[in-house]
C-alpha positions in Angstrom: -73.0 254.7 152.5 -70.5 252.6 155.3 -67.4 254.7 155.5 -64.2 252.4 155.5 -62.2 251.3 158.6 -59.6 253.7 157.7 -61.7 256.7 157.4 -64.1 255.9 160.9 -60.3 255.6 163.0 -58.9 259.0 161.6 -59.6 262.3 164.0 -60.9 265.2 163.0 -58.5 267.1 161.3 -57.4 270.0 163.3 -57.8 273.0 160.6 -61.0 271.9 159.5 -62.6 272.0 163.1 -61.2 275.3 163.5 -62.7 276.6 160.3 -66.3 275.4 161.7 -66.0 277.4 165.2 -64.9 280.2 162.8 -67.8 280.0 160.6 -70.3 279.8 163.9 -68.4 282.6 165.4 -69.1 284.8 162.3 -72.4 283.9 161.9 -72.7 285.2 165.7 -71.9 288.8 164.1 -68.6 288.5 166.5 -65.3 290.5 164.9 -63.1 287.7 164.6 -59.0 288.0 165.0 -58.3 284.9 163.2 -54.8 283.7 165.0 -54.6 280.5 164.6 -53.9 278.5 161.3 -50.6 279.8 159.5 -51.4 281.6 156.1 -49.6 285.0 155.8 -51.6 287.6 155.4 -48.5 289.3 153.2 -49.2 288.6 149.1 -47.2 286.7 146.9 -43.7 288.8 145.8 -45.4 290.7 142.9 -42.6 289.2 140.0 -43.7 285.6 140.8 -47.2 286.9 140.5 -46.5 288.6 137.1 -44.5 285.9 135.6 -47.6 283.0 136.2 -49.9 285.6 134.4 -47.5 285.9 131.4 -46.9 281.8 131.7 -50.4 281.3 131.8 -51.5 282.9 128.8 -49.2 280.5 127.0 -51.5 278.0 125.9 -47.8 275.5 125.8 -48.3 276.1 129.4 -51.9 274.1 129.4 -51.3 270.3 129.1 -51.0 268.1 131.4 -47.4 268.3 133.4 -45.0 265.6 134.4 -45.5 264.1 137.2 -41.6 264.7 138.7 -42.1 268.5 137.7 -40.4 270.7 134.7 -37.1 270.1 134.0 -36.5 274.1 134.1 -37.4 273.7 137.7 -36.0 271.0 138.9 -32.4 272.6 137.6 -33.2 275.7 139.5 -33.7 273.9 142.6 -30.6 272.0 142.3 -29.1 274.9 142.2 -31.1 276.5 144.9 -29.4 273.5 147.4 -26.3 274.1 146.3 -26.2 278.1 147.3 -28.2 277.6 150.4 -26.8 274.8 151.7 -23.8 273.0 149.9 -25.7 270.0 148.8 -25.2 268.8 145.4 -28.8 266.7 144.2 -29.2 266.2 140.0 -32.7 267.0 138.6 -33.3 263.6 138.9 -33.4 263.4 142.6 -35.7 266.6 142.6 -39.5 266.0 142.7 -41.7 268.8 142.6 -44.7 268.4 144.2 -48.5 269.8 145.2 -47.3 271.6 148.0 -45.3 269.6 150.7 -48.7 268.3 151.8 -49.3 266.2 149.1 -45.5 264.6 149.4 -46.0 264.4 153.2 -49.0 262.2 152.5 -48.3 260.1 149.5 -44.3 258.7 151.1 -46.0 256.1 153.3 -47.8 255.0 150.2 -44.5 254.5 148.9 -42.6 252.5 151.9 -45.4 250.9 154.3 -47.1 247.6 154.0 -50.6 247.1 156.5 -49.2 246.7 159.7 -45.5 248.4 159.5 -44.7 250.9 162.1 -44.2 254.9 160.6 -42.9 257.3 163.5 -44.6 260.7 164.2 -43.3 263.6 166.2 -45.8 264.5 169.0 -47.2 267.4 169.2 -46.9 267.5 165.0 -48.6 268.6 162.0 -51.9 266.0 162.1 -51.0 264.7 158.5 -47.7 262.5 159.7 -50.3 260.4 161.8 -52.7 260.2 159.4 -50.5 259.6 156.1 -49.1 256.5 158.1 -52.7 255.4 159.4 -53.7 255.4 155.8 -50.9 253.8 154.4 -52.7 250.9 157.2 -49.6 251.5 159.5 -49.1 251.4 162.8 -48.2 255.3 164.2 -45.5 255.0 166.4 -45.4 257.9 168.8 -42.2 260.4 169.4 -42.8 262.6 172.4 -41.8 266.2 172.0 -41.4 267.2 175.8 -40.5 271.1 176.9 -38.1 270.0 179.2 -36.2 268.1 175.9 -36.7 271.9 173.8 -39.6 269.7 172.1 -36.3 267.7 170.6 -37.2 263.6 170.4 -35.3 261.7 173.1 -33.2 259.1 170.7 -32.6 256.9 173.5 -36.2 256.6 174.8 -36.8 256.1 170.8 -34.2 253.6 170.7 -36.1 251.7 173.9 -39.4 252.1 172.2 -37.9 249.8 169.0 -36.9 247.4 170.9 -39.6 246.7 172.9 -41.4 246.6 169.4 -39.9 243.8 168.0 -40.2 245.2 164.8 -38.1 248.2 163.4 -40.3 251.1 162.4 -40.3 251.6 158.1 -40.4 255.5 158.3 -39.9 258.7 160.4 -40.8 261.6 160.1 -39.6 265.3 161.5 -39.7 268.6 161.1 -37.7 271.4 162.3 -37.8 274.8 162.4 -41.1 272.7 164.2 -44.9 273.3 164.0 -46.3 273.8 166.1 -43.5 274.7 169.4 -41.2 276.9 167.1 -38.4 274.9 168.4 -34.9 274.4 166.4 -32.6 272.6 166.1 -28.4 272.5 164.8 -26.3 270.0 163.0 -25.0 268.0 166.4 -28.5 267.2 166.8 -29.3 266.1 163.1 -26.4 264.2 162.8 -27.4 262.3 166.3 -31.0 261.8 164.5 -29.3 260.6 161.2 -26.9 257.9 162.8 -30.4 256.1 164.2 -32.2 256.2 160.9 -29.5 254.3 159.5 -28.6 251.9 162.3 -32.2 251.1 162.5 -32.7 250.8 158.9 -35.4 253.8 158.7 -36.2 256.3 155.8 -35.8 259.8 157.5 -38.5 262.2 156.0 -37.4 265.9 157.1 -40.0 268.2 156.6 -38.3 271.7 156.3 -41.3 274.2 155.3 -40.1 277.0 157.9 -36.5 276.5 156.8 -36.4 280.5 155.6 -38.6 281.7 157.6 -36.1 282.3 160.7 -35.4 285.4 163.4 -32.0 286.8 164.9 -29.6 285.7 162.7 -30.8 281.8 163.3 -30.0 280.0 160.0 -32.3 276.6 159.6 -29.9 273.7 158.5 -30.7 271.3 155.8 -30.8 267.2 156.8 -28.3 267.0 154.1 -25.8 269.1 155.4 -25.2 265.5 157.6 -23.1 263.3 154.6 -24.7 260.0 155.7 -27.9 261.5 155.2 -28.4 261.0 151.6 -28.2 257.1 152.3 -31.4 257.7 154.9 -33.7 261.0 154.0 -35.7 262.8 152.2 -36.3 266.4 152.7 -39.3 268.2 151.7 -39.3 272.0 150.9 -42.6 274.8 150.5 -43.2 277.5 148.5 -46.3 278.2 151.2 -44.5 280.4 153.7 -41.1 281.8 152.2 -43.1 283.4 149.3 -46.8 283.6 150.9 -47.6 281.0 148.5 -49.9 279.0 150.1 -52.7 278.5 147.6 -50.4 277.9 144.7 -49.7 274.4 146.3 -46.3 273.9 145.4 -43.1 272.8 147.1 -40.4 270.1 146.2 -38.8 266.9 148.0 -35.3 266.2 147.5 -33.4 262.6 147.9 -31.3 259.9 146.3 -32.8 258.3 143.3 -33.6 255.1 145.5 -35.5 257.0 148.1 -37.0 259.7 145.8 -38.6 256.9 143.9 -40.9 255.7 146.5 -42.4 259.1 146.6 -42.3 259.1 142.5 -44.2 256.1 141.7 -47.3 257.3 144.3 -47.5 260.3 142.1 -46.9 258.8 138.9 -50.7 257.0 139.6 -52.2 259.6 142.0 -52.2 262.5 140.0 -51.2 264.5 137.3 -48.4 267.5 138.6 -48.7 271.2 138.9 -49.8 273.6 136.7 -46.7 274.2 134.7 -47.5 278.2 134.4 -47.1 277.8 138.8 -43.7 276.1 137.8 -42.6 278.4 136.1 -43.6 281.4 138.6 -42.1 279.5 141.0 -38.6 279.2 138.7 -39.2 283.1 139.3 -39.1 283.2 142.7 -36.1 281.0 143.6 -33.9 283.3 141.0 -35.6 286.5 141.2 -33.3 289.3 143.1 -36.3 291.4 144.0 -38.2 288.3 145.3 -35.1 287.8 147.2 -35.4 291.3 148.5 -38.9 291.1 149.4 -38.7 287.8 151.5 -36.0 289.5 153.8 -38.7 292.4 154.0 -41.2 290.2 155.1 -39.3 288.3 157.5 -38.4 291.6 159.0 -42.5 292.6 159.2 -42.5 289.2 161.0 -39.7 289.4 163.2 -41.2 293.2 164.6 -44.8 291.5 165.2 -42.8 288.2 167.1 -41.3 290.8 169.0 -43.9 293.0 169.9 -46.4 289.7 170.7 -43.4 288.3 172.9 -43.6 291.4 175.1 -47.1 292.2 175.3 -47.1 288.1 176.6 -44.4 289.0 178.7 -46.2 291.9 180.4 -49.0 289.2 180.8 -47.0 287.1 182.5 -47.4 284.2 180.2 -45.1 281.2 180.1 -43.2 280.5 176.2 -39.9 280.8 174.5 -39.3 283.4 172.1 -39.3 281.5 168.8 -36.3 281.9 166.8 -38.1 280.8 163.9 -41.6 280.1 161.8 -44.9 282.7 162.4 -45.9 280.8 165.2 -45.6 281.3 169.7 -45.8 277.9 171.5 -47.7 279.1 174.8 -47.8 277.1 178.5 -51.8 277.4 179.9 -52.0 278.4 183.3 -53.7 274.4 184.1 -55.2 276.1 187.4 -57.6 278.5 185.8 -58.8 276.1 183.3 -58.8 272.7 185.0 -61.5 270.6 184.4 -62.7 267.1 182.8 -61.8 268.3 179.1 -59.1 269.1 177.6 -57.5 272.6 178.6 -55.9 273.7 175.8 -59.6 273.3 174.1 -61.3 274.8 176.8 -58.9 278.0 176.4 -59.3 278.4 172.3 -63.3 278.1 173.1 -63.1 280.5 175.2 -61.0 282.6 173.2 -63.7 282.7 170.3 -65.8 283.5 172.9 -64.0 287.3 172.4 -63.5 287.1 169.3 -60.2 285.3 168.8 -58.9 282.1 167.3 -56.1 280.1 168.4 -55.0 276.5 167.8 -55.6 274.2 170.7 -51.9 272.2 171.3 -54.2 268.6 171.8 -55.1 269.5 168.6 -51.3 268.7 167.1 -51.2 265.2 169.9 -51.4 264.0 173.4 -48.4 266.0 174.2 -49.5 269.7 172.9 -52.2 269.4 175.5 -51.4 272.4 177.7 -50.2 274.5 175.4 -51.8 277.1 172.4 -50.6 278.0 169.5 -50.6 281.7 168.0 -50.3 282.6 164.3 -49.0 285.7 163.7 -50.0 286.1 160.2 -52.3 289.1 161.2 -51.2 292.9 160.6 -49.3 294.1 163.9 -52.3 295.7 165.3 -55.3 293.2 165.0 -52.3 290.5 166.7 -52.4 293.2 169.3 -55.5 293.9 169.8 -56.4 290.1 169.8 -53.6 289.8 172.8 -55.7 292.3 174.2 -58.5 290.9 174.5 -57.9 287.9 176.1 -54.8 288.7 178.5 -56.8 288.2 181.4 -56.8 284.2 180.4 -53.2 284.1 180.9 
């Protein structure tokens, strides 16, 4: 069978390459220190766990869902906005989705016609591209430079537009970011805000990592701006707060106007999630010992961040300490692995090599080439012992 246009233009998608080299490396009989793609290793708050088992055997709990998410839910997470971040959303403008993936994916759907423009942060997670290439739109790069604090320049932006001739339909970014770690604070968001509206673009803000933060560093919302509700959408994840990752569940947030773009993909693309998951994930937003337990964990990450930074400063290896997110954003000494291909590949492979996996930064865009990405969602001594092994590459 011919594979469409669509589907012969995408790359290979980053995690799934990864996984292969895994597989091979296994099959080798190597002991494998899996660093690279970010699933904690830490299980789901046991209350949450609990109350989808109880949920489950409900069988009201076994028909299909709506497609905008419980109503239970969607009450809860207004009222999750409201403590966390003083923004007041109804139910309405709540859509709960099949993990932030699936909402990441499906907007362009909503907004794009063939040929409009969609802006992508580069180095970024691979499905911003994508979602906009399969929407048959045009990807418009946005550099994410070190010497910016892998911020988008909104002047070069602004130039970029122009020289279009066209103004771009939809924008995405994401902050706490994957895969640099970087942050970001209101003056910034505000700055970003001003030139969705002036240019007319729907802002989606991507804020997975937005409790998963270090040293006091408190991730804002995009609707802690006023004038964002006029421009944005921001979508949340139950993945890395609450180790949920294979529950696939999260939530996007917005003005009826903007929410319903992303609404009317779903309402003919699939069916919603598992209502017992809804209701388990009711239990984690109001639960006091989940509360408890995610502050625990962030600690159990914040002590392996800490003790990764200085085994990598004793290595002499060039990154910022992350203030944020399970993830180290590392420069490659170029020198010792120069060559015709790509460096940051050339590093992971030979990385597997002793046994350890790491994300090559090409792998998230032109600009992550150079860097590597580490995952520490490992217990404190494999991440140590996977540093270990390879210190002589930095």
């Amino acid at each position: 069978m011919n594979p469409s246009k669509r589907i012969q233009t995408l790359p290979p998608y980053l995690f799934a390459e990864v996984d292969k080299k895994v597989a091979k490396a296994k099959n080798e009989g190597k002991d494998i220190i899996n660093l690279s793609i970010g699933d904690p290793d830490l299980g789901t708050p046991k209350p949450v766990v609990e109350k989808l088992y109880e949920a489950a055997k409900n069988p009201d709990t076994h028909h299909y869902p709506s497609y905008v998410g419980m109503k239970d839910l969607r009450l809860e997470i207004s009222s999750w906005m409201k403590k966390r971040f003083n923004a007041n959303f109804t139910d309405d403008e709540i859509c709960v989705l099949i993990g932030s993936k699936e909402g990441i994916a499906h907007l362009p759907l909503g907004i794009i016609n063939p040929g409009d423009y969609g802006i992508y942060p580069d180095p970024g997670y691979p499905v911003y591209r994508t979602s906009i290439m399969f929407a048959d739109g045009n990807p418009i790069q946005m550099p994410l430079k070190e010497e910016n604090k892998f911020l988008p320049d909104i002047d070069e932006l602004n130039k970029k537009i122009r020289n279009l001739g066209k103004k771009p339909k939809l924008m995405f970014l994401n902050y706490p970011n994957n895969p640099t770690s970087a942050v970001t604070d209101l003056k910034f968001l505000k700055e970003v805000v001003e030139f969705a509206i002036e240019n007319e673009i729907l802002l989606c803000y991507d804020n997975a990592y937005s409790e998963m933060t270090f040293d006091n560093y408190a991730a804002p919302s995009i609707f802690e701006i006023k004038e964002a509700r006029e421009t944005a959408i921001e979508i949340f994840s139950f993945s890395k707060t609450y180790n949920m990752t294979g529950w696939r569940i999260g939530f996007a947030v917005g003005k009826s106007e903007n929410l319903n773009l992303l609404k009317k993909v779903k309402e003919n693309f699939d069916s919603g999630v598992f209502n017992a998951i809804q209701i388990a994930a009711i239990e984690a937003l109001k639960s006091k010992e989940v509360e408890s337990e995610v502050k625990k964990n962030m600690k159990i990450f914040e002590e392996r961040r800490n003790v990764v930074c200085e085994k990598l400063e004793e290595f002499e290896a060039e990154f910022e300490k992350p203030k944020a997110t399970f993830y180290i954003w590392i420069k490659i000494n170029k020198e010792k692995f120069n060559g015709k291909e790509s460096v940051s590949m050339k590093f992971c492979d030979k990385a597997i090599e002793k046994g350890v996996v790491l994300t090559p930064g090409v792998g998230f865009g032109e600009y992550g080439e150079g860097f590597v990405r580490i995952a520490i969602t490992q217990s404190k001594e494999r991440i140590i012992e996977g540093i270990e092994r390879i210190k002589e590459m930095f």
